[in-house]
N, C-alpha and C positions, 0 to 999 in steps of 0.2 A: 461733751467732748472736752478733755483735755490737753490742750496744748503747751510744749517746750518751746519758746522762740528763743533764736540767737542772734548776735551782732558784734562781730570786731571786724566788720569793714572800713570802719574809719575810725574815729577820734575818739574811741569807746571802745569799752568792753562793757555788753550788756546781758541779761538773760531774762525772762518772763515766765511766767504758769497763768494762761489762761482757763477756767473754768467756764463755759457756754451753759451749763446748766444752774451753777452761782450768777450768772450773769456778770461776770467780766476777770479782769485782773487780778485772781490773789496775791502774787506774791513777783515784786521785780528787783532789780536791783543795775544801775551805770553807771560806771567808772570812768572819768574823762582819762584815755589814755593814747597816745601816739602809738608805743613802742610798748611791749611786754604782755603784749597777752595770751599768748601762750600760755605762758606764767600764772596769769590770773587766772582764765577763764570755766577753769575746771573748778577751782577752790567757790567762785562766783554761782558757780549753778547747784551746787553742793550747799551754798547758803540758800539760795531763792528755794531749792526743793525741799529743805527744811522749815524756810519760812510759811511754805504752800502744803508741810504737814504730808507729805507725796513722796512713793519711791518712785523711781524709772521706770519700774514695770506699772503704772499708774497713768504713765503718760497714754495717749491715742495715736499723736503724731508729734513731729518735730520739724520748725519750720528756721529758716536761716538766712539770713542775706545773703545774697552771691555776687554782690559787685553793682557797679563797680565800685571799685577803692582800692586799698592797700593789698598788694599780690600777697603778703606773707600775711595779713589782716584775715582776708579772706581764705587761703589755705587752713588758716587752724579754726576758723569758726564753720566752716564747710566739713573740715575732718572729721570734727567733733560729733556737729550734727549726725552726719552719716554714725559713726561709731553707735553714739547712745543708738540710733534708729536700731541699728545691727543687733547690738549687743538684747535691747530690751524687744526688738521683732517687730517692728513696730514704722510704721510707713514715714519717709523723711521730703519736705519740702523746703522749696527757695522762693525767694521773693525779692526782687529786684530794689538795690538800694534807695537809686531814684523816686519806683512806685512806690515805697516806704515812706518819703519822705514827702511826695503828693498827697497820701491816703489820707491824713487828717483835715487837709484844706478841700480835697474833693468831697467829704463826707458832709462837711458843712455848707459848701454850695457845689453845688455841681454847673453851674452854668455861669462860674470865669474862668478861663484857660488857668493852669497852672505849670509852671515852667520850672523846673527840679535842676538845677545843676550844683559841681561839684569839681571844686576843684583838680585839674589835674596838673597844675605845676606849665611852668614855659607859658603862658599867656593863653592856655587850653580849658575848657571843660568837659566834665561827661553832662551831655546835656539830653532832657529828655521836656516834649513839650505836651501837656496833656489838657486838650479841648473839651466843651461842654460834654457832661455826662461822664469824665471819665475816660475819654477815647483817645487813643493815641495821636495826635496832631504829629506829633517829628519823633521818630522812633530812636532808640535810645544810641548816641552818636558820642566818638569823641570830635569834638567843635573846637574853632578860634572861639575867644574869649569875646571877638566882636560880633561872630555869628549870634553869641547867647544876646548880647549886647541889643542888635536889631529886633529879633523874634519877642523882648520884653518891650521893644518900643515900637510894635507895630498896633498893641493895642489894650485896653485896661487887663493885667494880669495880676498874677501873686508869684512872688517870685520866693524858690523854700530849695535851703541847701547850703553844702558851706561856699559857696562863689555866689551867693544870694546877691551880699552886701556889694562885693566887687564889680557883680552887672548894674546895681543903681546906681553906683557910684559913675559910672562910666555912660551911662544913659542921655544924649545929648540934650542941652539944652531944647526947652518946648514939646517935648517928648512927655507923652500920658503918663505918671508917675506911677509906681507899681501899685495895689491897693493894699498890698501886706508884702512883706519883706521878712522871713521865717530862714535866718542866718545860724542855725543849730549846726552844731559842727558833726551830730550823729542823729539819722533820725531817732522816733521815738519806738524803745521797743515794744511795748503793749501795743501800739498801732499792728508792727510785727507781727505781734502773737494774735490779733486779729482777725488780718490776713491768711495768715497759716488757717486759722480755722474755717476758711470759707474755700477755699482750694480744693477742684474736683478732686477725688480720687485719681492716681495714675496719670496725676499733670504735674507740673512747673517741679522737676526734678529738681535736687538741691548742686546743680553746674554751673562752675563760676563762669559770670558775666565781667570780663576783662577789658573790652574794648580798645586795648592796645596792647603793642608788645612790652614785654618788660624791660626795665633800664639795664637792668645787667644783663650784660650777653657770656655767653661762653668765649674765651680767645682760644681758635681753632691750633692760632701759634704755638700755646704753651701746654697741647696737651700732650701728654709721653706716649712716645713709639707704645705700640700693642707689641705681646712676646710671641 
């Protein structure tokens, strides 16, 4: 199987080509970016599919981050996904940021909680707590900063995401120190592409995972009379 994975949910633009039958990664490529990937992200996959020696119609499936993160981050890397899937026929998956950003430290031990959050601005996270094996402990929530704060000091964890650093730093005195601290501002996308690969059939559609509303509102005031 060959998978597309993508990611501009947050501080990146990313793109992958996994091969299951090469046994892993051909070909990736992430861009530390805030703002522009729009811009980027087509030029990016355009290099990674050349590097992977693959057209689109090559691809099996196409799998994508869906949040949470950046609303505009997530529109064009959700767009995108869907399109190729469309355009080359071809089935499209989502994978949640968070789980993205757990998957490499659950893979390595499954039995310490792993606790994913991500900055959401205003003293918030998008927080998600995942228990021995992999299992959901706190489903995926936007949190006070001091809820993430307590949940990493009730017991020896791993704390991975970009609000990583922000919850050890704030972790009270005497409190069990985290056992790894994974403060990457974008998870990893081969993790991604992964994932994508291991995804039933006709599950985990590629729909963005938002968890709150967005900052800009419509003003009801300044829209013009209809004719």
């Amino acid at each position: 199987m060959r998978v597309l994975a993508i990611d501009t949910a947050l501080a990146a633009c990313s793109a992958a080509v996994l091969d299951t039958v090469f046994g892993g990664v051909i070909a990736s490529e992430s861009l530390p970016m805030v703002r522009g990937h729009a811009e980027a992200l087509i030029p990016l996959i355009a290099r990674v599919m050349a590097r992977a020696e693959l057209g689109m119609f090559d691809i099996d499936r196409v799998t994508v981050t869906t949040g949470p993160g950046s609303f505009t981050g997530l529109r064009v890397g959700i767009s995108a996904a869907r399109g190729i899937a469309l355009a080359a026929d071809k089935p499209a998956f989502g994978v949640s940021t968070l789980s993205a950003y757990a998957a490499p430290h659950l893979a390595e031990d499954k039995t310490v909680p792993v606790i994913a959050a991500i900055d959401a601005r205003h003293s918030h996270v998008y927080l998600q707590v995942f228990g021995p094996s992999g299992r959901t402990a706190l489903a995926p929530r936007l949190a006070p900063l001091s809820e993430a704060v307590r949940a990493a000091s009730e017991a020896p964890c791993r704390l991975v995401g970009s609000a990583a650093q922000a919850i050890a730093e704030r972790m009270p005195a005497g409190a069990t120190a985290a056992l790894r601290i994974d403060a990457r501002e974008a998870p990893d996308i081969d993790w991604v592409a992964r994932m994508g690969a291991v995804l039933p059939e006709g599950q985990a559609p590629p729909n963005p995972l938002y968890l709150r509303a967005a900052d800009a509102q419509p003003q009801n005031a300044a829209q013009l009379p209809r004719r």
